[in-house]
N, C-alpha and C positions, 0 to 999 in steps of 0.2 A: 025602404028608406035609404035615401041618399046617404053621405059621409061629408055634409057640408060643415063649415063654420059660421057665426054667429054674423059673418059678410054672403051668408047665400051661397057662396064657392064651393067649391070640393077641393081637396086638397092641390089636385095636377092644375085646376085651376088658379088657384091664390099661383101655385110655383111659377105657373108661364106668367101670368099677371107680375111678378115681383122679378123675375128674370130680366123681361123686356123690360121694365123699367131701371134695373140697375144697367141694361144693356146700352138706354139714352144717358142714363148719367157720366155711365164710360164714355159715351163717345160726344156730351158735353166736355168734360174734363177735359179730351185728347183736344175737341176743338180751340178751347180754350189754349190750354196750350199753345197751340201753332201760334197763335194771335199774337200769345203775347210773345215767343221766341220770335217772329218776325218784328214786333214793335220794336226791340232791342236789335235786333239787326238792324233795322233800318237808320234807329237811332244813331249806333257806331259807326254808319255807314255816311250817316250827314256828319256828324263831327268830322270823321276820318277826311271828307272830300271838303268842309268848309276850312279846315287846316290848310290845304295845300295851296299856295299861292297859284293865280292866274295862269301863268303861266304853265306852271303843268297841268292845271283843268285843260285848258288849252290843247296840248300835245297827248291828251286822254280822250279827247275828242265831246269836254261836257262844260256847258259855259256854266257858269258860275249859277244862273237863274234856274236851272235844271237840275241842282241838286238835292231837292227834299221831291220831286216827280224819281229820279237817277236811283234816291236809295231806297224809296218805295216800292219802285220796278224790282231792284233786288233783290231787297227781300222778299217780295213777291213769289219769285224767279220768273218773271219775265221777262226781264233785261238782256238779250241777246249781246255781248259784245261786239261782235261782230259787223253789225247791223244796228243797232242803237236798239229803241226798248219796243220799236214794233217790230221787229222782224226786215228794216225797209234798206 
């Protein structure tokens, strides 16, 4: 006779079974996380660029209509400075 519990399993079973599942709940949490530390960047990131008069959007190379795409890309990280947000 087996060494199940009252769910059919055996013990190394339930373990792996309860493992990988605390192992997706980590790695919802951690997702979650980035989400939202990017939603706040990007947040800070439109205030910071809708503060700045024209004129330095301007001499930063980002018009005014580009900045909720500008701080999305950053905090993204796909905003290249260099190159603007594709690469171009």
């Amino acid at each position: 006779m087996s060494n199940t519990n009252m769910t059919g399993l055996t013990a190394t079973q339930h373990a792996t079974l309860f493992s990988s599942a605390a192992m997706r709940c980590k790695k919802f949490a951690a997702n979650l996380h980035c989400l939202f530390h990017r939603a706040v960047m990007a947040h800070e990131t439109r205030s910071t660029l809708n503060a700045l008069p024209d004129v330095i959007l301007k001499d930063v190379g980002i018009a005014r209509s580009e900045i909720d795409f500008v701080a999305n890309a950053i905090a993204s990280g796909t905003y290249h400075e260099r190159h603007g947000p594709h690469g171009q």
